[in-house]
Every structure is written in structure tokens, then in C-alpha cells.
VMD Tcl script that builds the backbone (N, CA, C; Angstrom):
set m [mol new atoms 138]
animate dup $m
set s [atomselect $m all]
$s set {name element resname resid chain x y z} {
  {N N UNK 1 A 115.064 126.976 85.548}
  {CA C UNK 1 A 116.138 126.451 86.368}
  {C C UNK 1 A 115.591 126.000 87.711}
  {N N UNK 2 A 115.779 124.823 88.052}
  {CA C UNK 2 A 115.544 124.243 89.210}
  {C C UNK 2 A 116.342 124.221 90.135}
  {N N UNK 3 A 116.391 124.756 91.133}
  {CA C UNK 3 A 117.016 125.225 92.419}
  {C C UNK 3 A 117.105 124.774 93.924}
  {N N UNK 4 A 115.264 124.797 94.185}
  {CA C UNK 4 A 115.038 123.808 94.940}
  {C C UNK 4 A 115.075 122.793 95.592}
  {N N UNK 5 A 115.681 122.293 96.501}
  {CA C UNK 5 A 116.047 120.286 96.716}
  {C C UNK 5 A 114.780 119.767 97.012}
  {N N UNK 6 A 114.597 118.899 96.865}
  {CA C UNK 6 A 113.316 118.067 98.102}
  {C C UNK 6 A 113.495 116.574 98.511}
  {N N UNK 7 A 113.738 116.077 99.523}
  {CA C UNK 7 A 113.345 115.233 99.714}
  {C C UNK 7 A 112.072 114.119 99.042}
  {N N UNK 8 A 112.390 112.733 98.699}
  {CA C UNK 8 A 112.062 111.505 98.241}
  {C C UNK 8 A 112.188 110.187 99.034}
  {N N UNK 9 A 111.257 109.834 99.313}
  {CA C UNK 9 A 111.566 108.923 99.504}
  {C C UNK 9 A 112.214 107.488 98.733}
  {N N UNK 10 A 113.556 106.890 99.109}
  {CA C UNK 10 A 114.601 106.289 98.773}
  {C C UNK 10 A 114.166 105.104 98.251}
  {N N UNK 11 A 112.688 104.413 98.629}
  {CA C UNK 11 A 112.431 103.362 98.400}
  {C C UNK 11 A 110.963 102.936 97.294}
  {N N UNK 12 A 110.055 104.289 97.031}
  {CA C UNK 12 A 109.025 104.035 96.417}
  {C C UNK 12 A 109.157 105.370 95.519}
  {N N UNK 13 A 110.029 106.452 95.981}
  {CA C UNK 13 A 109.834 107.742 95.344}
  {C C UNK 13 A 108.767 108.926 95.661}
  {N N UNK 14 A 108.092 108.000 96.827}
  {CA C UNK 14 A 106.647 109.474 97.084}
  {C C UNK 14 A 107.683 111.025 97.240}
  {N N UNK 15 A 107.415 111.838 97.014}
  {CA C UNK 15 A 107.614 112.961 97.575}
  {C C UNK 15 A 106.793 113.929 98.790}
  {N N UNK 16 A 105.977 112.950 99.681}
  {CA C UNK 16 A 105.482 113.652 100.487}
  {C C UNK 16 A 105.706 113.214 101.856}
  {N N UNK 17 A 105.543 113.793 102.850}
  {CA C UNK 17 A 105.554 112.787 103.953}
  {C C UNK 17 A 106.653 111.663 104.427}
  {N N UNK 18 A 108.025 112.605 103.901}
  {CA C UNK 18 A 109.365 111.554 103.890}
  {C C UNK 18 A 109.767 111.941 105.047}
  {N N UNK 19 A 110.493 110.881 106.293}
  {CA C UNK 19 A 111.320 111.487 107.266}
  {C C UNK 19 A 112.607 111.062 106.760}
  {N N UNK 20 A 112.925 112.670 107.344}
  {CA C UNK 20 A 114.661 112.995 106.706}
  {C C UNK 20 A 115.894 111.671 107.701}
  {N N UNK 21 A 115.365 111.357 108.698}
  {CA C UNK 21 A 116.145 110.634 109.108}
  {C C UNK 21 A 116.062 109.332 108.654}
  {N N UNK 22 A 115.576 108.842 108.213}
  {CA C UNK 22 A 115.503 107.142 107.306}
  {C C UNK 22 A 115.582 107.513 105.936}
  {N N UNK 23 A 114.820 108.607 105.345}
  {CA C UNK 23 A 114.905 108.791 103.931}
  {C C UNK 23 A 114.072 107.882 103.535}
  {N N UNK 24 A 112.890 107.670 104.120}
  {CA C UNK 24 A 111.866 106.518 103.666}
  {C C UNK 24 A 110.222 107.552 103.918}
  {N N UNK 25 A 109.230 107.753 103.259}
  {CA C UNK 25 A 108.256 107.953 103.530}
  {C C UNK 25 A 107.356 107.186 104.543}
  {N N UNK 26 A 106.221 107.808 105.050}
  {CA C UNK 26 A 105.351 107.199 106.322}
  {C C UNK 26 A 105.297 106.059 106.067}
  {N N UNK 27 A 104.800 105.246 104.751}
  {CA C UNK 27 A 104.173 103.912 104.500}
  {C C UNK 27 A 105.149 103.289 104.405}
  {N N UNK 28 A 106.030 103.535 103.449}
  {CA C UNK 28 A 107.696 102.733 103.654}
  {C C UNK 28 A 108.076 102.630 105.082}
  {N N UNK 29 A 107.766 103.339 105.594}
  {CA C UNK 29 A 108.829 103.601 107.034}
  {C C UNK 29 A 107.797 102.345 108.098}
  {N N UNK 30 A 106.514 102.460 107.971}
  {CA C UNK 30 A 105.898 101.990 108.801}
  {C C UNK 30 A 105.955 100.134 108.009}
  {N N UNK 31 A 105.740 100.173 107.003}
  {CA C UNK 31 A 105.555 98.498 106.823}
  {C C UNK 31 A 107.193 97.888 106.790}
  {N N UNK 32 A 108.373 98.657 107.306}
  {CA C UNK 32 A 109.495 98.216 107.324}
  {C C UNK 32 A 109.781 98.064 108.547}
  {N N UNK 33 A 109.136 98.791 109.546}
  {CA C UNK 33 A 109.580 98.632 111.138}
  {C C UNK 33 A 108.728 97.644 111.574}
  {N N UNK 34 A 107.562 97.447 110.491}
  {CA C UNK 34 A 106.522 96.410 111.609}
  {C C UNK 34 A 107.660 95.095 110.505}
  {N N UNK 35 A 108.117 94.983 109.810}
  {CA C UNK 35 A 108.991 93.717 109.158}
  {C C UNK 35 A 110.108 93.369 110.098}
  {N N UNK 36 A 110.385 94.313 110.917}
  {CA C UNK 36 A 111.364 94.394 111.936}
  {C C UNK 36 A 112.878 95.000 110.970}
  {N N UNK 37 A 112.887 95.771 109.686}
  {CA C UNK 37 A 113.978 95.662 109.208}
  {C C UNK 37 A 114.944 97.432 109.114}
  {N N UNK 38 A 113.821 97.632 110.309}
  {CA C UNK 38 A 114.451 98.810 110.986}
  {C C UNK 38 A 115.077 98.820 112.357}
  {N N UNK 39 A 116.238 98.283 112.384}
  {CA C UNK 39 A 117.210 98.380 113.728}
  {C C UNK 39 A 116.950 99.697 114.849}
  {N N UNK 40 A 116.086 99.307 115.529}
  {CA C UNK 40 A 116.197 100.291 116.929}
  {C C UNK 40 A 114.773 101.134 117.094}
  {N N UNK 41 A 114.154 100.523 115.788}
  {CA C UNK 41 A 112.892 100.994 115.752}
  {C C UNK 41 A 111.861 100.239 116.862}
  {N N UNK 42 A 110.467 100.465 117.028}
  {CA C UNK 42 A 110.166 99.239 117.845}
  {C C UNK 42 A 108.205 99.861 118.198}
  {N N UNK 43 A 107.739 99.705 118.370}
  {CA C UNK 43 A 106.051 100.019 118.646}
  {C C UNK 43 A 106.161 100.861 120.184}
  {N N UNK 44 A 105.806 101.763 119.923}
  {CA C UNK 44 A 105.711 102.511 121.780}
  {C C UNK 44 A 104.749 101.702 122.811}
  {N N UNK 45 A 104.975 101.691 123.452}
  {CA C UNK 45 A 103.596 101.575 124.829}
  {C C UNK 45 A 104.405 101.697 126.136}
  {N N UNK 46 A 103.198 102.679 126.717}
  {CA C UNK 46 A 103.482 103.148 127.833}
  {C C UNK 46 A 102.190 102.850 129.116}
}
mol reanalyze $m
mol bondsrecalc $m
mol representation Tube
mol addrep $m
């Protein structure tokens, strides 16, 4: 019996390295913000 939840990412399926707030893994998350098709996202510099 499986009990457990885990997080996936929504768009390729990795199971590692997903942030819970997009529901997209690092590589998803990163080649979608540099596409610009993440609203509010944006490159830091300080």
C-alpha cells in the first residue's frame, strides 16, 4: 500500500528537484523563465 505523496514535476514528470510553488522541476522551471513564460519571474542582479 502506497501512502506516501510526492511531488512531480507537471511538465516532464522528473521526480526530483521539483519546486512546490510552480510544480515544475529545476530544468523545466529554468528553460521556461529564460522563454519568458513565467509571469513575475525574471534573472536577479544586484
Amino acid at each position: 500500500f502506497k501512502v506516501r505523496g510526492y511531488t512531480r514535476c507537471n511538465r516532464c514528470g522528473r521526480p526530483h528537484a521539483v519546486y512546490r510553488k510552480f510544480g515544475l522541476c529545476r530544468i523545466c522551471l529554468r528553460e521556461m523563465a529564460h522563454a519568458g513564460e513565467l509571469p513575475g519571474v525574471q534573472k536577479s542582479s544586484w
